[in-house]
C-alpha positions as CSV (number, residue, x, y, z in Angstrom):
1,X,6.9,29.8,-0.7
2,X,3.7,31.4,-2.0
3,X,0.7,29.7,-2.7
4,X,-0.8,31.4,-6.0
5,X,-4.8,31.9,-5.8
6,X,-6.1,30.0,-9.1
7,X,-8.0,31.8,-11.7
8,X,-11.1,30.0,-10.7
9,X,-10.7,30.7,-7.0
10,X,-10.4,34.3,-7.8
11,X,-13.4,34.5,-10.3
12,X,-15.4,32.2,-8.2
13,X,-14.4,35.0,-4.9
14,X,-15.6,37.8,-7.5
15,X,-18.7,36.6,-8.8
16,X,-19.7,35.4,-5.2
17,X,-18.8,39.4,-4.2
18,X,-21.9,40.5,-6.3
19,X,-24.0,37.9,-5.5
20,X,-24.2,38.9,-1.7
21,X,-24.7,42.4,-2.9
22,X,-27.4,41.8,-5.5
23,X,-29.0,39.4,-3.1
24,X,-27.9,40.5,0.3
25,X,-30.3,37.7,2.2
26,X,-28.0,34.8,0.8
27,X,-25.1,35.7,2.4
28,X,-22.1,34.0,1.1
29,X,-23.7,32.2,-1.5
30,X,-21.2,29.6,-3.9
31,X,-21.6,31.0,-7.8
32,X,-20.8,27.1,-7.8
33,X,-18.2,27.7,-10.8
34,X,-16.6,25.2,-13.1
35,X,-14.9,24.9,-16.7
36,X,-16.9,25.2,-19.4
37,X,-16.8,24.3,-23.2
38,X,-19.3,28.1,-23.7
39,X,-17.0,30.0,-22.3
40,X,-13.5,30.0,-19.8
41,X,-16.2,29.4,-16.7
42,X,-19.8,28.8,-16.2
43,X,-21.5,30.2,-13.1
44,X,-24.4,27.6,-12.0
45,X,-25.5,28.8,-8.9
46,X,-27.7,31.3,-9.3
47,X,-30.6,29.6,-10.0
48,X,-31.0,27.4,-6.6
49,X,-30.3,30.7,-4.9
50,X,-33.0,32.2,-6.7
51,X,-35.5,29.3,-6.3
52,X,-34.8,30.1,-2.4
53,X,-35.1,33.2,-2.4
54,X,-38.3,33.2,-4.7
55,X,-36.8,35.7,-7.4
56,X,-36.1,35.4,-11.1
57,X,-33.3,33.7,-11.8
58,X,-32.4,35.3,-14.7
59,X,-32.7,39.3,-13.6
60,X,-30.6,37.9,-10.4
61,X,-27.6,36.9,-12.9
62,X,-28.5,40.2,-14.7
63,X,-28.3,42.3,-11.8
64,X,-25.0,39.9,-10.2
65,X,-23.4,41.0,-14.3
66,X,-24.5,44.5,-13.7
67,X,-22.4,44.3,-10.3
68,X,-19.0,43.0,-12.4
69,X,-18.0,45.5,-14.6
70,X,-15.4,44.1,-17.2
71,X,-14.2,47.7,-19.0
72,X,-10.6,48.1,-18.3
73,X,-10.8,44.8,-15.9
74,X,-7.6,43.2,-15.7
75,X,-9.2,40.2,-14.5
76,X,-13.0,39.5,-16.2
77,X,-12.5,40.0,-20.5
78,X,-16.5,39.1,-20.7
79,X,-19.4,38.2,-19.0
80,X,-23.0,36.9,-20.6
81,X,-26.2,35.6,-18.7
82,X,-27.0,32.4,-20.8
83,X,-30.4,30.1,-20.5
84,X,-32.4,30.3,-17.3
85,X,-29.5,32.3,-15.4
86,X,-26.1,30.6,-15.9
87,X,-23.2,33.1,-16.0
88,X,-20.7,32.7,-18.7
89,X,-17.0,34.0,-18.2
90,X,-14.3,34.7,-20.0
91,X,-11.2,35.9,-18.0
92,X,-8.6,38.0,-19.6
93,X,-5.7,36.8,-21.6
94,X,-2.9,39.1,-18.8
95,X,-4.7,37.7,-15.8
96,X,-4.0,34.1,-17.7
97,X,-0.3,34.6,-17.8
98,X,0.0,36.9,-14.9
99,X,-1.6,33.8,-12.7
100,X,0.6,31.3,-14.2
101,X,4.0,33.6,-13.9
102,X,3.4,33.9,-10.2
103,X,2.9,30.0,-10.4
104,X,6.4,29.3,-12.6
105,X,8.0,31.8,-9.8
106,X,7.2,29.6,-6.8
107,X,9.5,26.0,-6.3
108,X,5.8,24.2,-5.4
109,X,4.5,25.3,-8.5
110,X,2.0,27.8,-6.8
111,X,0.5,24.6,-5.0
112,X,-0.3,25.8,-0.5
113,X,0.3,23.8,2.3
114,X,-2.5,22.4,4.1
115,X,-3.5,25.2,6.1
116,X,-4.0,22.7,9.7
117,X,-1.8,19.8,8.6
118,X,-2.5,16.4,10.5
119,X,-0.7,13.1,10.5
120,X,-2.0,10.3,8.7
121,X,-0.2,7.1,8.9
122,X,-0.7,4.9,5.2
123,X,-0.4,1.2,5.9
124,X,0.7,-0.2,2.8
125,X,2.8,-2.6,1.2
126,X,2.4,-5.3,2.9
127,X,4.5,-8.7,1.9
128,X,4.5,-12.0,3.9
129,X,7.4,-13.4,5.6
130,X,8.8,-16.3,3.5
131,X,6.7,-16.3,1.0
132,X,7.4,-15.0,-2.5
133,X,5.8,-11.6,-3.7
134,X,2.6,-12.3,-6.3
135,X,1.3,-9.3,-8.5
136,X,-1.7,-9.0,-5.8
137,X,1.4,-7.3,-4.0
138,X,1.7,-4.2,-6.6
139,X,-1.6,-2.7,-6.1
140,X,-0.8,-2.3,-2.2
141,X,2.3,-0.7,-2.8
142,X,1.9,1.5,-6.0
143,X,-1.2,3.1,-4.5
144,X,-0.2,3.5,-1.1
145,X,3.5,5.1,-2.3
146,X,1.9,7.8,-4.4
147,X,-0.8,8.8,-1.6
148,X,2.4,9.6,0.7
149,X,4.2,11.6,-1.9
150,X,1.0,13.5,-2.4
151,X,0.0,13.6,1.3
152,X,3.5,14.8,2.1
153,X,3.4,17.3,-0.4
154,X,0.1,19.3,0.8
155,X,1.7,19.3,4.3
156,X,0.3,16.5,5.9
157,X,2.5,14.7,8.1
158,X,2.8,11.3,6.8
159,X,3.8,8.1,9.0
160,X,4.7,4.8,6.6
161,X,3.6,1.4,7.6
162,X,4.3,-1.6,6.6
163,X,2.3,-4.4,8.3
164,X,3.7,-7.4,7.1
165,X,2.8,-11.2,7.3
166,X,5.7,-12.0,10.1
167,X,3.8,-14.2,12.8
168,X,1.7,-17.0,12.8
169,X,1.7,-20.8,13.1
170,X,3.3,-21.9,10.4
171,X,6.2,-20.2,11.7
172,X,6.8,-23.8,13.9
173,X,7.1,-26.0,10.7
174,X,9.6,-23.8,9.2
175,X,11.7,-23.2,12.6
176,X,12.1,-26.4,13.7
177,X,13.1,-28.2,9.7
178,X,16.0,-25.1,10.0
179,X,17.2,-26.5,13.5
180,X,17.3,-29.6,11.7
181,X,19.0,-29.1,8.7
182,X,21.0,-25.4,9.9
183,X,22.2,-25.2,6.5
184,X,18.8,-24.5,4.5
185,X,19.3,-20.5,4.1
186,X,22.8,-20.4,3.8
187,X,23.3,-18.5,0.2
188,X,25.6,-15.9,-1.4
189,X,25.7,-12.4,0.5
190,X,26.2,-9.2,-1.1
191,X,25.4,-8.3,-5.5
192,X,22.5,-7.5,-7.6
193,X,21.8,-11.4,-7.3
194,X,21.0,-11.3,-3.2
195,X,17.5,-11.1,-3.4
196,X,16.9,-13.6,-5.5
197,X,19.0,-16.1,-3.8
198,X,17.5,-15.1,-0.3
199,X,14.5,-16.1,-2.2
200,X,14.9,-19.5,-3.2
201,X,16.6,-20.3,-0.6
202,X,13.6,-19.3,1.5
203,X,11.7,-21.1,-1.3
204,X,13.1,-24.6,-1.2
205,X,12.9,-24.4,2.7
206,X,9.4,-23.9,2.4
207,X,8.5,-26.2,0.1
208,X,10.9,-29.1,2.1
209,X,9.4,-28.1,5.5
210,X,5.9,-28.6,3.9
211,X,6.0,-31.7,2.7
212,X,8.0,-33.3,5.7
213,X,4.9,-31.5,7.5
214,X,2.2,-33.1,5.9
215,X,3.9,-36.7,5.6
216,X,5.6,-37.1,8.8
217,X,3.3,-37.1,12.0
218,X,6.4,-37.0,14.6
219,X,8.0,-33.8,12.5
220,X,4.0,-32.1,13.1
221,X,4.2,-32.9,16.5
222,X,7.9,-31.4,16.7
223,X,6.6,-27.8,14.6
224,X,3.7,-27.8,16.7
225,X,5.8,-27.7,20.1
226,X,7.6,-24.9,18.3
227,X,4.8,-22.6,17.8
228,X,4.4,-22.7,21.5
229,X,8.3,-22.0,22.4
230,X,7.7,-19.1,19.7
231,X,5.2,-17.5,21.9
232,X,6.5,-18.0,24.8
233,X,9.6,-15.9,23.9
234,X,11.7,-18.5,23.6
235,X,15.4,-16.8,22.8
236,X,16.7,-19.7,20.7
237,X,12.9,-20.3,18.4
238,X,13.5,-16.5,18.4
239,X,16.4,-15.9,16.9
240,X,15.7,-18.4,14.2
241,X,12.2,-16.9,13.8
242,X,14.3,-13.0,13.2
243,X,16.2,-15.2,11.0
244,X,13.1,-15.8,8.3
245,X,12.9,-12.1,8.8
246,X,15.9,-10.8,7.6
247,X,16.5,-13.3,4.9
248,X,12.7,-12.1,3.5
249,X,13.9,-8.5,4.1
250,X,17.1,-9.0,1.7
251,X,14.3,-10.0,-0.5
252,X,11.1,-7.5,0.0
253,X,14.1,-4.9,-0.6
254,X,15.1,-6.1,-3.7
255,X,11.8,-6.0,-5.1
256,X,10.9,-2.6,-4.1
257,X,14.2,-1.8,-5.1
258,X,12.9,-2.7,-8.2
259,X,10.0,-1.2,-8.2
260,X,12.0,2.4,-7.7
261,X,10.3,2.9,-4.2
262,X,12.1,3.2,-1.1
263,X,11.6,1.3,2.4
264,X,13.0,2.4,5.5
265,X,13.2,-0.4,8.0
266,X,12.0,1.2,11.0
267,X,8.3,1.8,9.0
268,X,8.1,-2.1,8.9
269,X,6.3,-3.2,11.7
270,X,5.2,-6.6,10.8
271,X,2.0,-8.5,13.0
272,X,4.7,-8.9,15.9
273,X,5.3,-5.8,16.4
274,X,1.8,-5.6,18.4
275,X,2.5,-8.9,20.5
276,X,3.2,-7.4,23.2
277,X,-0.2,-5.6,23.3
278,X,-2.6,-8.3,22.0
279,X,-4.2,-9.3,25.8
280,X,-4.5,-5.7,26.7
281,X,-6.5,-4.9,23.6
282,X,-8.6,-7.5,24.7
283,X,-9.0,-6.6,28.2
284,X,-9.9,-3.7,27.4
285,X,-12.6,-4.7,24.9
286,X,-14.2,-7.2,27.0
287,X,-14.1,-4.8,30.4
288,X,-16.1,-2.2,28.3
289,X,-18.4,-5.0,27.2
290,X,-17.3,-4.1,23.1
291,X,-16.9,-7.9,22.9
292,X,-18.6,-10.5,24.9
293,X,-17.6,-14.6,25.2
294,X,-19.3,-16.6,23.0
295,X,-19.0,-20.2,22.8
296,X,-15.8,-19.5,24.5
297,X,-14.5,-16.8,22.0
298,X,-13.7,-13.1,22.8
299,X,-16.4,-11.7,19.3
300,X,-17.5,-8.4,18.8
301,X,-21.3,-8.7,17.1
302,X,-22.8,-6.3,14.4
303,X,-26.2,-6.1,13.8
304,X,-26.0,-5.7,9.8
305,X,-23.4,-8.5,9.6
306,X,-24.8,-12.2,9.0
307,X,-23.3,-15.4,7.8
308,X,-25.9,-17.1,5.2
309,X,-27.4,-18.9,7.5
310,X,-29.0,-15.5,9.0
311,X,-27.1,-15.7,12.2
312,X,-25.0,-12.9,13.5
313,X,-21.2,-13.1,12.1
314,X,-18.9,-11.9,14.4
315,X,-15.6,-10.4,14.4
316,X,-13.3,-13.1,16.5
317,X,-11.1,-10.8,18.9
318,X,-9.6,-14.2,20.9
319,X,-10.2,-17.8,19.7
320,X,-11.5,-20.3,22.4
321,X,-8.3,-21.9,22.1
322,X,-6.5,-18.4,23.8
323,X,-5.3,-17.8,20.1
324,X,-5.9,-14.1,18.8
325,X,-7.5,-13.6,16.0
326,X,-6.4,-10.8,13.0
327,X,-8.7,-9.0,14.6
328,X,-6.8,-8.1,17.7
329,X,-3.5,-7.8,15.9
330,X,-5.1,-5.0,13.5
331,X,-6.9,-3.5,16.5
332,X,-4.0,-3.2,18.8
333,X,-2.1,-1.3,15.3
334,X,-5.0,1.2,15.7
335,X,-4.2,1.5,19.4
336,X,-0.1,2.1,18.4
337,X,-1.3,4.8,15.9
338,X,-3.4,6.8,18.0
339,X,-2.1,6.7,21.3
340,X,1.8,6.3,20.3
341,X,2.2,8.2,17.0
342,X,-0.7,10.7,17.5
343,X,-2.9,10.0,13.9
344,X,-5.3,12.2,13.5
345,X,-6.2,9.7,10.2
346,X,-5.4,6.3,9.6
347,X,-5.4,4.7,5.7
348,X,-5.1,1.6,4.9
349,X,-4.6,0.4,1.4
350,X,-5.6,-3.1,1.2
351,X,-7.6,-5.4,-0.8
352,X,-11.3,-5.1,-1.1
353,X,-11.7,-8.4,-0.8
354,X,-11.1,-7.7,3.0
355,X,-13.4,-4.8,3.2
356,X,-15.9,-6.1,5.5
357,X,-13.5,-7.5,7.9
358,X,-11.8,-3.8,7.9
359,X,-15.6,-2.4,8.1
360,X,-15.6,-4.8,11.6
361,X,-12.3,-3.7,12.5
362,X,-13.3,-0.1,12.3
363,X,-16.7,-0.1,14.2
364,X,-15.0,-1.8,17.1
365,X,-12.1,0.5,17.4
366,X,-15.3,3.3,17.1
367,X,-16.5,1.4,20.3
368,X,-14.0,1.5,22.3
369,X,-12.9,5.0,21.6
370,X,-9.9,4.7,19.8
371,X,-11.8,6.0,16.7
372,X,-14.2,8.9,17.0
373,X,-14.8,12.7,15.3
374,X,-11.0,13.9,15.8
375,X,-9.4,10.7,14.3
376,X,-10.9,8.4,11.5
377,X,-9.7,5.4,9.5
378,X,-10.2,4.9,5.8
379,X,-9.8,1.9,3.8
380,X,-8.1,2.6,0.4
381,X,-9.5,-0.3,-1.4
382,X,-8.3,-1.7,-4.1
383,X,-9.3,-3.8,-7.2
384,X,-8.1,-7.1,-8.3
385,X,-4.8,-7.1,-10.9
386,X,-6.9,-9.4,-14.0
387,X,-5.1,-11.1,-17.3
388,X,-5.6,-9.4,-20.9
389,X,-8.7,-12.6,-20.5
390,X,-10.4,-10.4,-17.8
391,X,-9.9,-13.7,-15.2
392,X,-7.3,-13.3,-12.2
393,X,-4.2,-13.0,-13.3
394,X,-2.3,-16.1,-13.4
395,X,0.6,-18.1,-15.1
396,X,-0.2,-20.8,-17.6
397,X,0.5,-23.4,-15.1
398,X,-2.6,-21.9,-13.2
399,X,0.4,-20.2,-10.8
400,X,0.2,-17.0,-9.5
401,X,2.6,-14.0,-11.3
402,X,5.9,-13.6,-9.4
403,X,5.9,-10.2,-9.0
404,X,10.1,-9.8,-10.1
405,X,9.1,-11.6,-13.5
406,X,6.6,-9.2,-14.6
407,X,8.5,-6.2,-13.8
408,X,11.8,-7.7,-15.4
409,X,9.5,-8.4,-18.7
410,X,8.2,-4.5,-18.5
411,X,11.6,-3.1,-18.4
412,X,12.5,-5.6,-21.5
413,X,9.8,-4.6,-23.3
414,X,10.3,-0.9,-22.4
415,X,13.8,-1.5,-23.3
416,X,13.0,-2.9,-27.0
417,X,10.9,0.7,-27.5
418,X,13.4,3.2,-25.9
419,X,16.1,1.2,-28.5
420,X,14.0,2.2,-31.2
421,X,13.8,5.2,-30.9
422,X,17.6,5.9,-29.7
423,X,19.6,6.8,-32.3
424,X,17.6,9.2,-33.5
425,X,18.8,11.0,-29.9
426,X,21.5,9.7,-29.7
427,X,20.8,8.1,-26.6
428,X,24.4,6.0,-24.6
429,X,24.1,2.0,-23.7
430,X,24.3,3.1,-20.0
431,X,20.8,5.7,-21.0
432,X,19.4,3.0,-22.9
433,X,18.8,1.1,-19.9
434,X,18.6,3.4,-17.5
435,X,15.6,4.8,-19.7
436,X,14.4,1.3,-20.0
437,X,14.0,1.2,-16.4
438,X,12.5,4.1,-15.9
439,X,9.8,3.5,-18.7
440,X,9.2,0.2,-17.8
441,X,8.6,0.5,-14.1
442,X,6.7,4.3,-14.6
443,X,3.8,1.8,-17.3
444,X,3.6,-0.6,-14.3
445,X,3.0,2.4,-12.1
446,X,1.2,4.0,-14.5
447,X,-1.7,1.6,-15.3
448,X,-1.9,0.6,-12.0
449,X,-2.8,4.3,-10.9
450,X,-4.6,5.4,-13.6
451,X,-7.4,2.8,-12.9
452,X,-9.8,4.3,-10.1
453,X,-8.6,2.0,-7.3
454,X,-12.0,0.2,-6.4
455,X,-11.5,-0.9,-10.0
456,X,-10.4,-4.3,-11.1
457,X,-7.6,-3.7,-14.1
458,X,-6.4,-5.8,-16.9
459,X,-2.1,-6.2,-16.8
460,X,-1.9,-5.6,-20.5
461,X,2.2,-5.3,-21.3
462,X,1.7,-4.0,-25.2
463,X,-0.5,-1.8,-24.1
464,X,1.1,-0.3,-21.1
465,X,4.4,0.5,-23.1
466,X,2.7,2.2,-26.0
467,X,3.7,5.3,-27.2
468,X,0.1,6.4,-28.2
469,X,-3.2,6.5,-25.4
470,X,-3.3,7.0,-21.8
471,X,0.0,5.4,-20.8
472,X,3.1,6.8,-18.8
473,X,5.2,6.7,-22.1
474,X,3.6,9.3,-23.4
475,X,3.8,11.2,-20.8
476,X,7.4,10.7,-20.7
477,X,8.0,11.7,-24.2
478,X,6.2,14.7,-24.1
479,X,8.6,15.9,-21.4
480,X,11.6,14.7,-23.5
481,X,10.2,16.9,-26.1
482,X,9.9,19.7,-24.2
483,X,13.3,19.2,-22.5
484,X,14.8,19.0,-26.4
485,X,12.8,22.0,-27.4
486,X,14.3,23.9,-24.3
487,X,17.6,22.3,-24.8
488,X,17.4,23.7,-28.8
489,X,16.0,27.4,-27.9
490,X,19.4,29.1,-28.7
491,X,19.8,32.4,-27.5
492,X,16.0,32.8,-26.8
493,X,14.8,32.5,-23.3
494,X,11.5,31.4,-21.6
495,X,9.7,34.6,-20.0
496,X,6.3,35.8,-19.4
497,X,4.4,38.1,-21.4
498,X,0.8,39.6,-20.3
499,X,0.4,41.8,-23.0
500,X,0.2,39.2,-25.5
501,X,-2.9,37.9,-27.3
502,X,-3.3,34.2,-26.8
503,X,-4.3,31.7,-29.3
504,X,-7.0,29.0,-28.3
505,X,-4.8,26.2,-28.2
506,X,-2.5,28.6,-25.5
507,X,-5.5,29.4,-23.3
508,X,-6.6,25.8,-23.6
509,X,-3.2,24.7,-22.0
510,X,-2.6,28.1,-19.6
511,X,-6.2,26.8,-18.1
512,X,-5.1,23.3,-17.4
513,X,-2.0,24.2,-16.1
514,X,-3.9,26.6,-13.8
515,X,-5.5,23.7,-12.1
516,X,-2.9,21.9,-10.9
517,X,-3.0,23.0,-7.8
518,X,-6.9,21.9,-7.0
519,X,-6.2,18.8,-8.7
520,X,-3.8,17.9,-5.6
521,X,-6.2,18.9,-3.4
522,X,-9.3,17.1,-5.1
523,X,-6.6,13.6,-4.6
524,X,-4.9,14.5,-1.4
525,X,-8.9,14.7,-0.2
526,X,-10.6,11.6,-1.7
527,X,-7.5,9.6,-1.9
528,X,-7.5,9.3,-5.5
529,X,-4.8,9.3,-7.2
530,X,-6.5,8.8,-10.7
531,X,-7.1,11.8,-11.0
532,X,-3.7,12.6,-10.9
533,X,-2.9,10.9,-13.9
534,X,-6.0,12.1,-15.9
535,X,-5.1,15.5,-15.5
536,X,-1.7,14.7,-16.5
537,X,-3.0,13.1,-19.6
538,X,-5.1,16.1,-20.3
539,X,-1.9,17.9,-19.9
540,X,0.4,16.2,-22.2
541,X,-2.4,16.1,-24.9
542,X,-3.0,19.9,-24.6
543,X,0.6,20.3,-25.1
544,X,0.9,18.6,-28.1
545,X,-2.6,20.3,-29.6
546,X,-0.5,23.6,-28.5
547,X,3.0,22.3,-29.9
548,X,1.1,21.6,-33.5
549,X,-0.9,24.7,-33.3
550,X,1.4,27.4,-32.1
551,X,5.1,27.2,-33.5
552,X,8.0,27.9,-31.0
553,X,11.4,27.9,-32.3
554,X,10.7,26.9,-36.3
555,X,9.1,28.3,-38.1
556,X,10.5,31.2,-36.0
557,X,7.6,33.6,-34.4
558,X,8.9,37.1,-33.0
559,X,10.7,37.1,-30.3
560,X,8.2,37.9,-27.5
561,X,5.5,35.4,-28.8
562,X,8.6,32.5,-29.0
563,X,9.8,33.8,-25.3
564,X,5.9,33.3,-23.8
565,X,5.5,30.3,-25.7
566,X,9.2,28.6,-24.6
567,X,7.4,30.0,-20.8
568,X,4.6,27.5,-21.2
569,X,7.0,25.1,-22.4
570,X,9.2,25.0,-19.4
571,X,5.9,25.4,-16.6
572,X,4.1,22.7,-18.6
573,X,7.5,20.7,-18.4
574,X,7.7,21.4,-14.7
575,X,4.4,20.7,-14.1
576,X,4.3,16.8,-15.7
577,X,7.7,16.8,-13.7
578,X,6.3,17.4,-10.5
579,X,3.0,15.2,-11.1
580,X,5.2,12.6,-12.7
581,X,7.4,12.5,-9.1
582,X,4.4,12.7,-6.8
583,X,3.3,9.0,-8.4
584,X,6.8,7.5,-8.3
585,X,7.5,7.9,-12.2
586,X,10.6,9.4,-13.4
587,X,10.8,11.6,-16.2
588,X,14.3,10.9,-18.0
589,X,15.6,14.4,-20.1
590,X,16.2,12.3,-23.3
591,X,14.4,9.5,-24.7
């Protein structure tokens, strides 16, 4: 593997070269380059260099130009000083394709590994025992599975979590109506059905359990008593209780199985999987005086969090009752992360809704030392999923969205427009589907990611699966396309050739593709995936501006021109292949 140095890198390592010579007292001074519309780059440095150094900032670029000679350079093609001491550059056409060769030569595309890898562990996905999956369940999963591809990729050791809902009191109502009617989640095993039956099944127990609950004071009393054999460890409440788990696992599977994401059930460690550490954590906190008793609870206080009354809200470690709060299940997760699986970072990708509970969560653990300059914890927030009428997304009936029906009406409606289109490719029953699939799950994906995640986003189905705009179709047909054009190249092959003149549309795409590689970095960094898909977008639309612009196999160009230009064909196509992956979208060879 060799990671490729990107044009920029290299011009920015250049211009920075003359810069410490022309101005020696700066010492390595950032030229602070970037794309530019003027020219291939734009230097912008120079002039807050200059203001420090009280010289002119526009004989320092002169004298930095004077330093970069550009006759016979196989690098630089043209330099210019423009306005009060930018630096405008233009790299040559062979260091273009020379650059993106070494990148089409390398499996990784050119992109390093991170040079001191750590391990982050991403809590995400996140379902509740029993309880069916709503569309506030995508954002949580869609996100958090594209930041470990891309994590993963760069190097980082990644450790998946999935915290689920799989504790609590109402545990005791649903235990105790199963002893009493053993029969409740008996259903059919095995098929493509399972899921859905372990979920109705889980479905009409709750609702049954729930109304006995609220009508019958002798069956409370009976759940209640339950909740306290449950914690106590109880082995026959406990088998009953993994019960309720495994049924809901049948079903979580299913729907991530839908989703094309995989699980792997040792990274599900629900809320019990901390029980065991729960009075500990809170030892510890209270012997360190982090938390203090108040009013008989175990709270941490904050001085910039208030309820509206102005009075110091706290975050409740241990309820008077002896109960523990959230706050010492996620708390004792932190402990688990650093101490057992050695994170140097820990993201979660959760709601924003529950950001100042996570900002609480956070501040303690910083406390009590579990957090501090070698290991942080970020919170991925998320926006909320809203309906095309910009409210919370909900059924007519005022219900929430069943997370199984809206991806079963995406892959219809994907289906419908991959039909369309699939004669003309002659595309097979069995690809028909398949493709619907993968285009119907991918514009789920797709909108979800390309939406800055803080963002709310509006679940619009016609616009998701349109072939024109910002949408994951489009990025799938333009690989099709190029897969077709590869597929119809005859005898002509895809290889690199430096000495060629490029035409705009060329560079324009050669420079994109270039960037690739800092685009990972800029998302592996901020956690942004986002950007991900707006550099793909970029990338599909330069192709097509270079597809219309610059004929490849008709009408027929000579054969080194068609060879380079079937070469950025098959790197572009690699490319949106590899970006496509790293976000959990597949990119079918026909459609």
């Amino acid at each position: 593997m060799a990671s490729v140095h990107s044009l920029a890198s290299t011009v920015n390592q250049r211009v920075a070269d003359a810069l410490s010579a022309a101005l020696p007292e700066a010492g390595a001074a950032d030229p602070l380059l970037r794309r530019s519309d003027r020219a291939d780059f734009q230097a912008n440095g120079i002039l807050a260099l200059a203001k420090k150094a009280k010289a002119n900032p526009r004989e320092l670029a002169t004298q930095v130009v004077a330093g970069l000679p550009t006759d016979g350079d196989d690098l630089i093609k043209d330099i210019e000083v423009s306005g009060p001491g930018f630096l405008n550059i233009t790299v040559t056409d062979q260091a273009i394709i020379n650059t993106l060769a070494a990148r089409a030569a390398d499996d990784r595309l050119g992109v390093p590994l991170a040079e001191k890898p750590g391990t982050t562990v991403v809590d995400y996905a996140q379902p509740n025992v029993a309880k069916e999956m709503h569309v506030g369940h995508l954002r949580s999963a869609v996100i958090g599975a594209a930041m470990v591809e891309i994590l993963e990729f760069t190097g980082e050791k990644v450790v998946r979590r999935h915290h689920i809902g799989d504790w609590g009191t109402q545990f005791g109502m649903l235990i105790q109506y199963l002893t009493e009617h053993p029969h409740e989640l008996d259903h059919k095993h095995g098929g493509p059905e399972e899921g859905e039956a372990a979920m109705s099944s889980l479905n009409r127990l709750y609702k049954s359990s729930r109304v006995l609950f609220d009508s019958d004071e002798d069956f409370k009393a009976r759940s209640r008593d339950r909740v306290v054999a449950l914690q106590a460890g109880d082995p026959e409440t406990l088998a009953l209780w993994q019960r309720f788990v495994d049924e809901s696992k049948i079903y979580f599977y299913s729907v991530f199985n839908k989703l094309d994401m995989e699980i792997q059930d040792p990274d599900v460690v629900g809320e019990s999987g901390y029980n065991a550490m729960l009075e500990e954590t809170c030892q510890i906190l209270e012997d360190s005086g982090v938390a203090v008793r108040s009013d008989g609870a175990l709270c941490v206080f904050f001085d910039d969090v208030k309820g509206p009354d102005g009075k110091p809200s706290p975050l409740i470690v241990k309820k008077s009752n002896g109960g523990y709060g959230y706050a010492a299940t996620d708390l004792s997760a932190i402990r688990d992360r650093v101490q057992n699986l050695g994170a140097s970072t820990l993201v979660y990708v959760v709601d924003a809704r529950q950001s100042l509970h996570f900002k609480m969560v956070f501040e303690t653990a910083r406390r009590a030392g579990w957090l501090n300059d070698d290991v942080h914890a970020v919170q991925l927030a998320f926006g909320t999923v809203l309906g095309k009428d910009g409210k919370p997304f909900k059924t007519r009936e005022g219900e929430t969205v069943r997370l199984v029906d809206l991806l079963d009406e995406a892959v219809d409606r994907a289906t419908t427009v991959v039909r369309e289109k699939a004669a003309k490719v002659g595309l097979t029953e069995q690809e028909i589907v398949e493709n619907g699939r993968y285009v119907g799950i991918g514009a789920v994906k797709y909108a979800d990611l390309s939406t800055s995640a803080s963002r709310d986003y509006k679940f619009d189905l016609d616009q998701m699966v349109s072939l024109n705009g910002d949408t994951s179709v489009y990025l799938q047909y333009a690989y099709a396309r190029i897969q077709s054009i590869l597929r119809n190249a005859g005898e002509r092959k895809a290889a690199a050739h430096p000495e060629l003149e490029l035409a705009p549309a060329e560079r324009a795409l050669c420079l994109h593709l270039d960037r690739f590689a800092e685009t990972l970095a800029e998302v592996a960094a901020a956690y942004e995936p986002h950007k991900l898909t707006a550099y793909l977008y970029q990338l599909a639309s330069l192709y097509t501006t270079f597809y219309d612009q610059c004929p490849v196999v008709k009408p027929e160009p000579p054969l080194d021109i068609a060879e380079n230009r079937l070469f950025l064909c098959d790197l572009t196509a690699r490319t949106l292949h590899q970006g496509m992956a790293l976000l959990g979208i597949r990119t079918p060879e026909r459609l």
